[in-house]
N, CA and C atoms of all chains as a GROMACS GRO file, in nm:
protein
  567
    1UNK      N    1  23.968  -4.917   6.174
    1UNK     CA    2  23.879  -4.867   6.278
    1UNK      C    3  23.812  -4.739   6.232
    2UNK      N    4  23.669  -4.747   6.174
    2UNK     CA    5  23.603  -4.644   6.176
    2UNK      C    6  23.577  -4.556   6.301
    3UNK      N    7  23.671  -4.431   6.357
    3UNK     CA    8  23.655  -4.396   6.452
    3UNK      C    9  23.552  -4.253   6.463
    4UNK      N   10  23.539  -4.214   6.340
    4UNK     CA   11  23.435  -4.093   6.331
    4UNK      C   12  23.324  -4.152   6.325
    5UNK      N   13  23.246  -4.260   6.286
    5UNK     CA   14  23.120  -4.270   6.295
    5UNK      C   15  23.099  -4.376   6.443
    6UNK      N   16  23.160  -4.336   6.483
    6UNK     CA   17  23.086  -4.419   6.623
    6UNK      C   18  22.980  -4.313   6.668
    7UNK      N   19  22.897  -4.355   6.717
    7UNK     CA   20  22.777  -4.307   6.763
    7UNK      C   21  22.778  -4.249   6.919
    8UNK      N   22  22.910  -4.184   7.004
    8UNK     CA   23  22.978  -4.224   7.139
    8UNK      C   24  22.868  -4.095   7.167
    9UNK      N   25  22.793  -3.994   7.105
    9UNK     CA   26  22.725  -3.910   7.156
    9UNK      C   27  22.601  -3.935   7.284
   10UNK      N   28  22.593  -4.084   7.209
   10UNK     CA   29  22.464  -4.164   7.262
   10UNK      C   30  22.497  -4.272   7.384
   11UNK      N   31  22.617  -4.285   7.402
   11UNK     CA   32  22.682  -4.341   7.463
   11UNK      C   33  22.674  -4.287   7.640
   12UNK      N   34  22.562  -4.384   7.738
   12UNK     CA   35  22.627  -4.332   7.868
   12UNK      C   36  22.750  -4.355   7.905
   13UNK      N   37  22.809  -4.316   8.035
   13UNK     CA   38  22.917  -4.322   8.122
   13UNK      C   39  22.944  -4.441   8.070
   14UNK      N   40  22.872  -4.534   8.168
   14UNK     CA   41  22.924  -4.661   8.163
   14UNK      C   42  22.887  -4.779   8.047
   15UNK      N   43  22.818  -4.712   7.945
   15UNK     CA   44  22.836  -4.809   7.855
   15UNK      C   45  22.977  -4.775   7.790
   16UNK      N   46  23.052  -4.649   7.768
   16UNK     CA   47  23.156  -4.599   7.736
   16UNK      C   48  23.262  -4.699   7.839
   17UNK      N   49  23.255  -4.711   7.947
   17UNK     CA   50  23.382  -4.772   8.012
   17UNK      C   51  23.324  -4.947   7.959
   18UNK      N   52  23.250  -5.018   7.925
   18UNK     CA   53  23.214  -5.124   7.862
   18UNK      C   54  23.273  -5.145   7.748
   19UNK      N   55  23.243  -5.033   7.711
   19UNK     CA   56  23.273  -5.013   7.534
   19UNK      C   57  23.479  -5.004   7.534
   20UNK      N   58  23.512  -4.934   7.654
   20UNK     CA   59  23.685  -4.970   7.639
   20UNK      C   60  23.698  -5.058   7.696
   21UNK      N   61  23.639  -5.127   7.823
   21UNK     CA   62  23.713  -5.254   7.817
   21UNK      C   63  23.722  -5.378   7.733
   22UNK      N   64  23.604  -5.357   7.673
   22UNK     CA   65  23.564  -5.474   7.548
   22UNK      C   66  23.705  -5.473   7.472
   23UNK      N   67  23.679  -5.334   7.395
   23UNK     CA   68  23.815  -5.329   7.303
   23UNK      C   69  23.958  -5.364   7.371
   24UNK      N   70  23.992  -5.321   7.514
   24UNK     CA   71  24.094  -5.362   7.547
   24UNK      C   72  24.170  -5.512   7.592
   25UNK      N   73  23.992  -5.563   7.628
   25UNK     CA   74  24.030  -5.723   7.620
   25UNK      C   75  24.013  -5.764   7.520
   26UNK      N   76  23.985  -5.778   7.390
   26UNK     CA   77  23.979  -5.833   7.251
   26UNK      C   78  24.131  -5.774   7.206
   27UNK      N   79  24.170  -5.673   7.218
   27UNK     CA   80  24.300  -5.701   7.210
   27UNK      C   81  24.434  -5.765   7.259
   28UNK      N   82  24.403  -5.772   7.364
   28UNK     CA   83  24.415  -5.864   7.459
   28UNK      C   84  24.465  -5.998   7.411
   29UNK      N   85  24.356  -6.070   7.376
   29UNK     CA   86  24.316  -6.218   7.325
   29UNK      C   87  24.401  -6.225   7.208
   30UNK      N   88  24.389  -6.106   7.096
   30UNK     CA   89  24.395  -6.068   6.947
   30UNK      C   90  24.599  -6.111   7.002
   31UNK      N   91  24.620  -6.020   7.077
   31UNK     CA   92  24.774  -6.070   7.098
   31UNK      C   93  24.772  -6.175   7.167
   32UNK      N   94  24.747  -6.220   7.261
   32UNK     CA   95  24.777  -6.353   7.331
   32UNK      C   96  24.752  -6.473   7.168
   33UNK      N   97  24.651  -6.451   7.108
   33UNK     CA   98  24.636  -6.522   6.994
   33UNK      C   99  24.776  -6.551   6.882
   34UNK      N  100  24.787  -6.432   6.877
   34UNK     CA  101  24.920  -6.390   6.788
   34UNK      C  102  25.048  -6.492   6.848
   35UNK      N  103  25.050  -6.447   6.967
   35UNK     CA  104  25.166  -6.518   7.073
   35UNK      C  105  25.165  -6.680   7.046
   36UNK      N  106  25.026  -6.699   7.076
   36UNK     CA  107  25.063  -6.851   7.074
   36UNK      C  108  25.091  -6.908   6.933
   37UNK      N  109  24.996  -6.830   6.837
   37UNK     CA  110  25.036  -6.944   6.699
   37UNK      C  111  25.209  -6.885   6.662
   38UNK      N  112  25.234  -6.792   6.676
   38UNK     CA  113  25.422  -6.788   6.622
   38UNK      C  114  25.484  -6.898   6.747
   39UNK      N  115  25.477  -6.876   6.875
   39UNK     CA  116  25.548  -7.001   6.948
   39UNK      C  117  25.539  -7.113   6.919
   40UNK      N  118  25.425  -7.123   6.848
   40UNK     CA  119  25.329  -7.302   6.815
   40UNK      C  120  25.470  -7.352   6.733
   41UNK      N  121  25.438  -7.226   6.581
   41UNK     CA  122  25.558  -7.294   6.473
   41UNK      C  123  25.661  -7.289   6.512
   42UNK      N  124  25.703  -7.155   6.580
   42UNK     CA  125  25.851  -7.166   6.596
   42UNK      C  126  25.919  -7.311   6.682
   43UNK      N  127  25.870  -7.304   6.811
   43UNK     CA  128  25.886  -7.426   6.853
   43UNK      C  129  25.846  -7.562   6.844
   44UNK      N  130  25.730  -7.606   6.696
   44UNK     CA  131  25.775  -7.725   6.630
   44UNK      C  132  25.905  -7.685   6.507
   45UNK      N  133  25.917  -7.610   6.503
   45UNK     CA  134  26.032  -7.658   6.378
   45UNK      C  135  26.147  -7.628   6.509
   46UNK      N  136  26.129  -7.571   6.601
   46UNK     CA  137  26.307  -7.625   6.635
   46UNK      C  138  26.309  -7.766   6.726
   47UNK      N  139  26.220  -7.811   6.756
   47UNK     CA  140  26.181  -7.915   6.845
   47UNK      C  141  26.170  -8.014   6.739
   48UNK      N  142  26.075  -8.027   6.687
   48UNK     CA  143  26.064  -8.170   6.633
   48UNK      C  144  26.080  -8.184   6.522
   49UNK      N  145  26.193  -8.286   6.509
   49UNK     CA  146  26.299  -8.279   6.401
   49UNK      C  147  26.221  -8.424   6.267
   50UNK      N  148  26.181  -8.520   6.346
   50UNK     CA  149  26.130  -8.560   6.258
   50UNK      C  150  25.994  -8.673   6.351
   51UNK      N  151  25.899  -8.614   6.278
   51UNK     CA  152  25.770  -8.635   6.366
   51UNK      C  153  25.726  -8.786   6.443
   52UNK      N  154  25.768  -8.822   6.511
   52UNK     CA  155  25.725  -8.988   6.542
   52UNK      C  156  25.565  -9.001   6.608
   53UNK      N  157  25.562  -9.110   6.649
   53UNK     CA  158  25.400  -9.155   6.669
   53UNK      C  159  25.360  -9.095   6.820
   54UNK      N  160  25.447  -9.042   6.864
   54UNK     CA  161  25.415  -8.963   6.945
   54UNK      C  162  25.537  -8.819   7.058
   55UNK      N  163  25.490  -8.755   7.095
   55UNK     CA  164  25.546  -8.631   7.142
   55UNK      C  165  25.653  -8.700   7.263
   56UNK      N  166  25.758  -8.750   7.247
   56UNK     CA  167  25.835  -8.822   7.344
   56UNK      C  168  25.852  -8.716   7.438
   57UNK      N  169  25.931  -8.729   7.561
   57UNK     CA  170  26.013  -8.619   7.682
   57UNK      C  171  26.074  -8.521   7.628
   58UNK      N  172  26.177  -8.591   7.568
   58UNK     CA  173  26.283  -8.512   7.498
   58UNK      C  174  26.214  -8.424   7.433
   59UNK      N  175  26.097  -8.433   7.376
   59UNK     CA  176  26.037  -8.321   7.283
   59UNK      C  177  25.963  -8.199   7.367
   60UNK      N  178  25.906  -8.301   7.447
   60UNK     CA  179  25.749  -8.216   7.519
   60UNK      C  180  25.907  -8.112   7.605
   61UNK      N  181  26.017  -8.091   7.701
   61UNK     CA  182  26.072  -8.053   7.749
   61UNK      C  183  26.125  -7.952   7.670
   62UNK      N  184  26.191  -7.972   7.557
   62UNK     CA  185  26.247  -7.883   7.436
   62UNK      C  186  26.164  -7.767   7.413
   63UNK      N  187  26.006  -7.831   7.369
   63UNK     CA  188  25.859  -7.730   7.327
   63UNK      C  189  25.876  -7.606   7.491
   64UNK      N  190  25.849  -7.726   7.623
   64UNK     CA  191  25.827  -7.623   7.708
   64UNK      C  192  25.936  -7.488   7.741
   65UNK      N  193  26.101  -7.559   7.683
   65UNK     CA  194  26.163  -7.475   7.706
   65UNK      C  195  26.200  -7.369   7.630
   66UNK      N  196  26.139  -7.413   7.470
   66UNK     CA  197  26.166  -7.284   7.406
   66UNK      C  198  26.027  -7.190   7.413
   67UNK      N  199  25.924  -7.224   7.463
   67UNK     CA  200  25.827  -7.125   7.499
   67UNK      C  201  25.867  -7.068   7.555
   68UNK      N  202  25.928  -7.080   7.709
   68UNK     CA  203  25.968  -7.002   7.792
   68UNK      C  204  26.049  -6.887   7.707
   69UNK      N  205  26.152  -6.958   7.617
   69UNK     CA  206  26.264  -6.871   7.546
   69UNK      C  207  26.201  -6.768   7.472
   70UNK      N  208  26.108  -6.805   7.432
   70UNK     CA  209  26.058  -6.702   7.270
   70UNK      C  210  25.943  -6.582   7.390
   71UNK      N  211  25.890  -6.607   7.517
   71UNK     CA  212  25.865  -6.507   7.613
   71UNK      C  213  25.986  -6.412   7.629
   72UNK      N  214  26.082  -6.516   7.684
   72UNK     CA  215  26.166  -6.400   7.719
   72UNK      C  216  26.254  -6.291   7.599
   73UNK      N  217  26.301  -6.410   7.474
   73UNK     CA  218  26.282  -6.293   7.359
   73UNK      C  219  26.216  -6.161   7.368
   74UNK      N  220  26.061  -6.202   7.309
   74UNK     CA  221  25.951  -6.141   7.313
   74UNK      C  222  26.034  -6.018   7.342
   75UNK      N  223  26.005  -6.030   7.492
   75UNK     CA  224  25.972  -5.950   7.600
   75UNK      C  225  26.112  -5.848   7.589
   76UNK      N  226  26.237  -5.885   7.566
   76UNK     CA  227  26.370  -5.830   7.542
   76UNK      C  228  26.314  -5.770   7.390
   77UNK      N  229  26.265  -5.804   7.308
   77UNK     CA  230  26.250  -5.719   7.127
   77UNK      C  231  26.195  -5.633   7.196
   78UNK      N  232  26.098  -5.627   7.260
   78UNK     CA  233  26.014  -5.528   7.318
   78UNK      C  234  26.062  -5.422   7.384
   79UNK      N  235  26.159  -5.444   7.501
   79UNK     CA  236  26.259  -5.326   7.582
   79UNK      C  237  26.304  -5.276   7.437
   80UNK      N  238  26.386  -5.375   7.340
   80UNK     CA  239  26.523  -5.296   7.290
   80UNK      C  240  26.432  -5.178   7.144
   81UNK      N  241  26.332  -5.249   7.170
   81UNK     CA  242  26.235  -5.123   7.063
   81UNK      C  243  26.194  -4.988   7.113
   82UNK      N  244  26.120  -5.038   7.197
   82UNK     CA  245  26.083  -4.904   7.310
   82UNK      C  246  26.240  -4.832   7.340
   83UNK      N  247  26.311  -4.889   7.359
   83UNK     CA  248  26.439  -4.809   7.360
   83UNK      C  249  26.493  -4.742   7.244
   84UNK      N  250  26.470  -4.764   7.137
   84UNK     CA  251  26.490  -4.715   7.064
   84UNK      C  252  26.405  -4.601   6.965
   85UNK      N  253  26.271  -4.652   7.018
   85UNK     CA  254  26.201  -4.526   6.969
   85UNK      C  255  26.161  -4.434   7.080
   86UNK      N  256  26.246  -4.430   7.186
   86UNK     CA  257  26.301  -4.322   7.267
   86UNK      C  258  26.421  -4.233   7.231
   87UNK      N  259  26.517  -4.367   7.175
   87UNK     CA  260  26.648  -4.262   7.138
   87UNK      C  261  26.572  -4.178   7.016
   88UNK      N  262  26.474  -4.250   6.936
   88UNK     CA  263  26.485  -4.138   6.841
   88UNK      C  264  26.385  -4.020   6.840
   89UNK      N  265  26.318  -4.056   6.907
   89UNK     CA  266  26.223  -3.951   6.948
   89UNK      C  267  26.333  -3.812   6.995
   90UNK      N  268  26.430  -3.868   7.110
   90UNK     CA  269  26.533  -3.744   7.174
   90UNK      C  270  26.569  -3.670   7.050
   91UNK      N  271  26.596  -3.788   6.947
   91UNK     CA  272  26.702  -3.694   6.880
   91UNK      C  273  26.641  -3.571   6.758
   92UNK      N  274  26.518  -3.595   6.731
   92UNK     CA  275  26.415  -3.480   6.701
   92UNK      C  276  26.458  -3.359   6.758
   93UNK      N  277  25.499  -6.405   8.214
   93UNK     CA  278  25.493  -6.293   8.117
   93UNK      C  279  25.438  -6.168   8.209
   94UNK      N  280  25.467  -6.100   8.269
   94UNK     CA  281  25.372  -5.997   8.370
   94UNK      C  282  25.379  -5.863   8.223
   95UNK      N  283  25.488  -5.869   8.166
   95UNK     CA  284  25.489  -5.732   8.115
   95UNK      C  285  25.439  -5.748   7.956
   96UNK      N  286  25.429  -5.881   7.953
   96UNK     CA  287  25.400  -5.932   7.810
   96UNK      C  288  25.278  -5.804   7.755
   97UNK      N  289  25.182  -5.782   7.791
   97UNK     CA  290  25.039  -5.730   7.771
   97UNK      C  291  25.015  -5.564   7.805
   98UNK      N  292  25.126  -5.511   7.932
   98UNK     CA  293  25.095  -5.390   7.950
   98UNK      C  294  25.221  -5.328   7.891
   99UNK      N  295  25.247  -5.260   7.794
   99UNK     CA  296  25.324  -5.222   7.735
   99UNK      C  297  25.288  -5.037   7.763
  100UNK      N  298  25.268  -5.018   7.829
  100UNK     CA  299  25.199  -4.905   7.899
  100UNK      C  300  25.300  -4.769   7.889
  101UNK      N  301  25.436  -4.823   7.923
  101UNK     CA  302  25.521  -4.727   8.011
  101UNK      C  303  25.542  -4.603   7.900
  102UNK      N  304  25.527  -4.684   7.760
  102UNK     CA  305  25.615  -4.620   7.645
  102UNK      C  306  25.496  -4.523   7.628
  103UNK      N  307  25.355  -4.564   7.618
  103UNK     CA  308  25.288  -4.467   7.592
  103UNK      C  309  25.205  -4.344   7.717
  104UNK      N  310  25.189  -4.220   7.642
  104UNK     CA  311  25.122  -4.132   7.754
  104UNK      C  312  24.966  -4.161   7.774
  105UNK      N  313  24.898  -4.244   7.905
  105UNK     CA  314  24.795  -4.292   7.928
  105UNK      C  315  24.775  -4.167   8.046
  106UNK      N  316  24.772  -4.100   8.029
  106UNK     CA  317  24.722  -3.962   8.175
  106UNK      C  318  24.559  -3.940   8.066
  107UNK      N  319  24.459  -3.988   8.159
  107UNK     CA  320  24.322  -3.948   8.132
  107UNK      C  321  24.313  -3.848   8.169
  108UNK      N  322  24.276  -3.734   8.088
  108UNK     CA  323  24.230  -3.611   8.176
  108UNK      C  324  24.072  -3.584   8.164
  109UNK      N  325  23.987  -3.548   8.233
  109UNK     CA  326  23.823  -3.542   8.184
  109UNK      C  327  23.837  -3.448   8.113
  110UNK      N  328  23.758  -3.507   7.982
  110UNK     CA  329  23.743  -3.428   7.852
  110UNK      C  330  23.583  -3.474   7.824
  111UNK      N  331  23.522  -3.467   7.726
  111UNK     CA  332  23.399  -3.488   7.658
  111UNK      C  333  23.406  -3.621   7.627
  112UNK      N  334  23.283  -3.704   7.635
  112UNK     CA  335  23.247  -3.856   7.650
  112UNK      C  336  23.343  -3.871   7.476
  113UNK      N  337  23.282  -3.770   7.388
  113UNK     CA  338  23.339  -3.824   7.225
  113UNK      C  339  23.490  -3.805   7.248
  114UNK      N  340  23.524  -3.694   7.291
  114UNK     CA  341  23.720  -3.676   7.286
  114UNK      C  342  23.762  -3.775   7.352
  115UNK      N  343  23.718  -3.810   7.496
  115UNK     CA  344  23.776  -3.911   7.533
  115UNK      C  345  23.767  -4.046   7.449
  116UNK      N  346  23.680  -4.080   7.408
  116UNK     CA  347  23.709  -4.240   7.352
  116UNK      C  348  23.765  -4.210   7.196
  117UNK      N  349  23.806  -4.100   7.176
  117UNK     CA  350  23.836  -4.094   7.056
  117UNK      C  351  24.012  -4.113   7.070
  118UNK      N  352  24.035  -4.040   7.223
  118UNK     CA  353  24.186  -4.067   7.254
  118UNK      C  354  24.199  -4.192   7.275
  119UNK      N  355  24.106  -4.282   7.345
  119UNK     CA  356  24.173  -4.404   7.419
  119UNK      C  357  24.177  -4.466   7.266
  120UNK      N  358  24.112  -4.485   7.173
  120UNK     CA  359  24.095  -4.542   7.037
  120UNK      C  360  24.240  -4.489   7.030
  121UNK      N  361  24.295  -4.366   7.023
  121UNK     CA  362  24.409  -4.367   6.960
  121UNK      C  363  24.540  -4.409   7.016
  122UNK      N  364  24.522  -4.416   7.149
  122UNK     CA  365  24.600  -4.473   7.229
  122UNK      C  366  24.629  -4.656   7.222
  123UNK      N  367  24.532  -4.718   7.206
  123UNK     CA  368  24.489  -4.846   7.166
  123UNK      C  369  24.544  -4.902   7.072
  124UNK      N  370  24.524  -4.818   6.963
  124UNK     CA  371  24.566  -4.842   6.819
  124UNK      C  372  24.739  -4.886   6.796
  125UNK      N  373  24.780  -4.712   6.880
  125UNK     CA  374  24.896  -4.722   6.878
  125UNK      C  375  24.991  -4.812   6.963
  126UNK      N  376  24.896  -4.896   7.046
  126UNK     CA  377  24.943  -4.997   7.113
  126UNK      C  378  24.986  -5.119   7.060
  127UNK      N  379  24.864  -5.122   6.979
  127UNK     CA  380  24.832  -5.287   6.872
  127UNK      C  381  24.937  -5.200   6.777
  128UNK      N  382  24.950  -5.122   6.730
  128UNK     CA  383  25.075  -5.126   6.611
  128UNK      C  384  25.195  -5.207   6.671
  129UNK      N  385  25.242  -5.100   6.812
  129UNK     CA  386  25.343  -5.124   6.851
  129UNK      C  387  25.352  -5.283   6.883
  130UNK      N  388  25.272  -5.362   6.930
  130UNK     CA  389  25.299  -5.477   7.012
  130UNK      C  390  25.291  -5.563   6.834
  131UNK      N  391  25.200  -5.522   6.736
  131UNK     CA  392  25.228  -5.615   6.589
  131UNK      C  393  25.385  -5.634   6.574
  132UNK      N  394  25.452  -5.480   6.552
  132UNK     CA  395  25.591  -5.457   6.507
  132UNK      C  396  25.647  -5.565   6.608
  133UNK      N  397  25.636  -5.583   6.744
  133UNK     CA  398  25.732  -5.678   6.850
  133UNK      C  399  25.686  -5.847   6.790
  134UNK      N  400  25.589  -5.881   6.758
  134UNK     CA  401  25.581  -5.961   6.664
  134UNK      C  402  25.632  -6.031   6.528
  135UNK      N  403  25.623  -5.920   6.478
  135UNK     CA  404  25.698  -5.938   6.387
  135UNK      C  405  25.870  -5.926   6.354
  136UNK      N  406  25.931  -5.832   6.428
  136UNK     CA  407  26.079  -5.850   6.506
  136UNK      C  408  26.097  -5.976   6.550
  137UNK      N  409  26.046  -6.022   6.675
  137UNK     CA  410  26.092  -6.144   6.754
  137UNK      C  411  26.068  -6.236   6.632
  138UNK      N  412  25.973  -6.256   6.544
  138UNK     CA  413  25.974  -6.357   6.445
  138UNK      C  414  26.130  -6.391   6.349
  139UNK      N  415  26.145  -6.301   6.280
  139UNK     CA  416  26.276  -6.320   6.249
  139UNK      C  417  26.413  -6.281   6.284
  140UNK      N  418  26.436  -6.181   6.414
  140UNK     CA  419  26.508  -6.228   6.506
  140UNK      C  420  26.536  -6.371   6.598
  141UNK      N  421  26.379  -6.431   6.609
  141UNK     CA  422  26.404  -6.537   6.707
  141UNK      C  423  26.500  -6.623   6.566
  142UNK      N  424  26.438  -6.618   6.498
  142UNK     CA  425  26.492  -6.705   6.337
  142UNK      C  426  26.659  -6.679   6.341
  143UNK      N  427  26.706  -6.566   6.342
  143UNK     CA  428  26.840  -6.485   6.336
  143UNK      C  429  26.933  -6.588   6.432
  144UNK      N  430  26.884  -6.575   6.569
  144UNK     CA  431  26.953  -6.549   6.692
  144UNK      C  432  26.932  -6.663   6.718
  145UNK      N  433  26.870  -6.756   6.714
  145UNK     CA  434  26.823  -6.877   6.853
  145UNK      C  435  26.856  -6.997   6.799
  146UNK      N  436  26.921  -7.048   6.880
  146UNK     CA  437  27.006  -7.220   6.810
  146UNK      C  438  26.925  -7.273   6.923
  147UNK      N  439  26.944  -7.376   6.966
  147UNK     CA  440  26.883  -7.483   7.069
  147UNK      C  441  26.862  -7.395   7.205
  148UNK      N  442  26.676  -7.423   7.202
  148UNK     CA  443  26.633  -7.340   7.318
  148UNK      C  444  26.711  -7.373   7.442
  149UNK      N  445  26.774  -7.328   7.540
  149UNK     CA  446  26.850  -7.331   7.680
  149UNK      C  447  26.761  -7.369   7.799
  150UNK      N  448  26.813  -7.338   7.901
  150UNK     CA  449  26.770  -7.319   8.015
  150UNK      C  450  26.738  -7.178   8.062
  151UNK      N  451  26.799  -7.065   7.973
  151UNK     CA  452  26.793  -6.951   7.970
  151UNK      C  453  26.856  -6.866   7.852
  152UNK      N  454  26.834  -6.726   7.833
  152UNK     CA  455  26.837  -6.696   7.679
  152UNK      C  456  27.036  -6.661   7.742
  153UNK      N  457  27.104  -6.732   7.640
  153UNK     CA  458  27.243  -6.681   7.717
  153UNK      C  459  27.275  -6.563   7.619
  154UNK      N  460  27.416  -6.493   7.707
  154UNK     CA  461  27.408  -6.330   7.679
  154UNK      C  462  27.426  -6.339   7.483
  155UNK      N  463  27.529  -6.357   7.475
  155UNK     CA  464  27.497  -6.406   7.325
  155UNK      C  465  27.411  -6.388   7.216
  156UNK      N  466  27.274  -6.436   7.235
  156UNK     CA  467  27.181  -6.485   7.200
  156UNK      C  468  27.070  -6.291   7.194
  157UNK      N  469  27.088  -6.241   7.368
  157UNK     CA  470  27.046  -6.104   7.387
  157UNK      C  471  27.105  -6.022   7.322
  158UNK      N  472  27.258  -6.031   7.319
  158UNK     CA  473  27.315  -5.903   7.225
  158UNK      C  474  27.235  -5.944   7.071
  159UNK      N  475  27.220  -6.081   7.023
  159UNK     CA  476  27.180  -6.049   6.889
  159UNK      C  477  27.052  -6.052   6.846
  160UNK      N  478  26.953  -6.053   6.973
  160UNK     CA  479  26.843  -5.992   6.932
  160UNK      C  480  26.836  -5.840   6.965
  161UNK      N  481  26.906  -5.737   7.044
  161UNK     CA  482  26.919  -5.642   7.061
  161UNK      C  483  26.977  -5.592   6.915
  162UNK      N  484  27.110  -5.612   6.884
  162UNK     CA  485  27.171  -5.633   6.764
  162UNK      C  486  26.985  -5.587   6.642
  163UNK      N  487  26.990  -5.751   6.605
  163UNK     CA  488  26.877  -5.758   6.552
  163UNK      C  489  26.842  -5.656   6.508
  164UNK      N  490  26.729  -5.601   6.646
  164UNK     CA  491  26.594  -5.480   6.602
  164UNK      C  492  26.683  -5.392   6.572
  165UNK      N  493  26.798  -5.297   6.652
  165UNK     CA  494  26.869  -5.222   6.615
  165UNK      C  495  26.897  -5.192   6.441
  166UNK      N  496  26.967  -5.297   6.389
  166UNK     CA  497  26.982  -5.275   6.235
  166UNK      C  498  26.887  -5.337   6.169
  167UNK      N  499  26.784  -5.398   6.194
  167UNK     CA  500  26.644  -5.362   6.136
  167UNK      C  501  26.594  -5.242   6.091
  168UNK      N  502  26.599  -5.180   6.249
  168UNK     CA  503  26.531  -5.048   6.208
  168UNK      C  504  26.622  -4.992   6.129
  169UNK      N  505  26.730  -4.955   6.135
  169UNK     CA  506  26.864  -4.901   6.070
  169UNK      C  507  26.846  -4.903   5.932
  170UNK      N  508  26.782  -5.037   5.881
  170UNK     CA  509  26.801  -5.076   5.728
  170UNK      C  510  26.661  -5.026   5.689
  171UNK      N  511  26.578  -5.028   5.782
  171UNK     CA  512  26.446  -4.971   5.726
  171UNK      C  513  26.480  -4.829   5.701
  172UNK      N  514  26.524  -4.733   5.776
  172UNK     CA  515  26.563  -4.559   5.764
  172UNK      C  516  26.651  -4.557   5.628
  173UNK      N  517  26.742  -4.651   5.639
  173UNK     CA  518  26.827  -4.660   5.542
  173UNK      C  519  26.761  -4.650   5.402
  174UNK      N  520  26.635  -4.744   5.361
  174UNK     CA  521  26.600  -4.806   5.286
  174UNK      C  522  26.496  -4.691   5.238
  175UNK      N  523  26.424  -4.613   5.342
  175UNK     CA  524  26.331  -4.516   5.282
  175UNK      C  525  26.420  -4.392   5.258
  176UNK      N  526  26.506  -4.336   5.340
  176UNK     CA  527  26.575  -4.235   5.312
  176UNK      C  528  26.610  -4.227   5.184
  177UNK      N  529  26.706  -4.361   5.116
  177UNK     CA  530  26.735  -4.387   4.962
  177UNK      C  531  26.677  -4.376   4.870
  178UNK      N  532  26.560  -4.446   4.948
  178UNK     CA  533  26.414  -4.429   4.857
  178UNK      C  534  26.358  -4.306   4.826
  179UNK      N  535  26.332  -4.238   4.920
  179UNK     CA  536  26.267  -4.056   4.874
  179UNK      C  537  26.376  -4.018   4.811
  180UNK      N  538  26.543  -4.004   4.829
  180UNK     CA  539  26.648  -3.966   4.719
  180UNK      C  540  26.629  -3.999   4.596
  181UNK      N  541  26.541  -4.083   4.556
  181UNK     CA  542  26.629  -4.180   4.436
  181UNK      C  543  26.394  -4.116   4.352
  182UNK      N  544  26.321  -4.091   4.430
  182UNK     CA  545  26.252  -4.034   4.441
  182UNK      C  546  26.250  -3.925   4.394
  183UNK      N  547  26.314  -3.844   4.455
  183UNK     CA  548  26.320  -3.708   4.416
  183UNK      C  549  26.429  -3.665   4.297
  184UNK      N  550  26.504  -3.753   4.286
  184UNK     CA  551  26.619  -3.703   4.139
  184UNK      C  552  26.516  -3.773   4.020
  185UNK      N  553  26.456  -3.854   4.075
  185UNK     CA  554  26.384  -3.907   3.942
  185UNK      C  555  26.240  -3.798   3.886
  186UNK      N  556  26.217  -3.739   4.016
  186UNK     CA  557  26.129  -3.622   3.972
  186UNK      C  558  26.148  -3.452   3.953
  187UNK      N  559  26.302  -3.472   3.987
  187UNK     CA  560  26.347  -3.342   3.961
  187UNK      C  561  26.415  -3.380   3.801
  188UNK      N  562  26.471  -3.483   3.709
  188UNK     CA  563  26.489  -3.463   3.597
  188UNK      C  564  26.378  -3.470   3.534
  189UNK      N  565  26.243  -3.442   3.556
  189UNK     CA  566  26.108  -3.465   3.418
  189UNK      C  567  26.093  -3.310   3.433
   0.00000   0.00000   0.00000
């Protein structure tokens, strides 16, 4: 991110609040993007063990339930990080 | 996912009115340091989920939480570990020339 040559001098009010929400929804996407292709692989390789002519129950149920799983992961790596670059921040 | 996206809490988002350039120069840095942080949770859950996760459940059982907690914990551990050694092994090699 070239952040010194932005041109923000020229920038009104509200092209400035344009200009952050843009960036904040493209990041946005940029992670939701991220999210889905690691769930994609992770949950074909633990799901489908050996590929048949089509996505049976047993599979499509497995996929939906380890999505759910790799959210709630996610979302737990996430607390136990932030928690931790709290403890170490304290200990500075 | 409600909390998936606002990862907010960890960082200081208090706008205060400053100048059109300071301000977007903070939210840029605020931003940034967001997308670092949420890459690193990416890349954790990747080989933690790898570590920790046998046949997806009905729910993540406790098990499964201690060793992705586990996990990031001595991740980071081995990373401090790993540079600390590193600037040592660093610095004796540039204190004998």
């Amino acid at each position: 991110m070239a952040m010194d040559s932005l041109p923000s001098g020229n920038l009104s009010g509200i092209q400035k609040d344009e200009l952050m929400e843009q960036v904040q929804q493209q990041i946005a996407v940029a992670n939701a993007q991220e999210l889905l292709t690691k769930m994609t692989e992770k949950c074909f390789k633990k799901c489908i063990q050996k590929p048949g002519t089509s996505l049976d129950s047993s599979e499509q149920k497995c996929v939906a339930m380890c999505m759910d799983r790799y959210m709630d992961a996610w979302n737990l790596v996430s607390k136990a990080y932030s928690n931790r670059l709290q403890r170490e921040r304290n200990r500075l | 996912m409600a909390d998936l996206f606002s990862n907010t809490s960890t960082f200081d988002d208090s706008r205060k009115p400053k100048s059109g350039e300071a301000e977007l120069q903070e939210f840029l840095m605020v931003e940034k340091q967001k997308a670092q942080f949420n890459a690193q949770i990416h890349e954790f859950n990747d080989f933690c989920w790898d570590k920790c996760m046998d046949k997806p459940g009905s729910k993540l059982d406790s098990r499964t939480e201690t060793c992705l907690n586990n996990c990031v914990d001595r991740f980071i551990d081995v990373s401090l570990l790993i540079t600390n050694r590193f600037a040592q092994l660093l610095q004796k090699s540039a204190g004998g020339m």
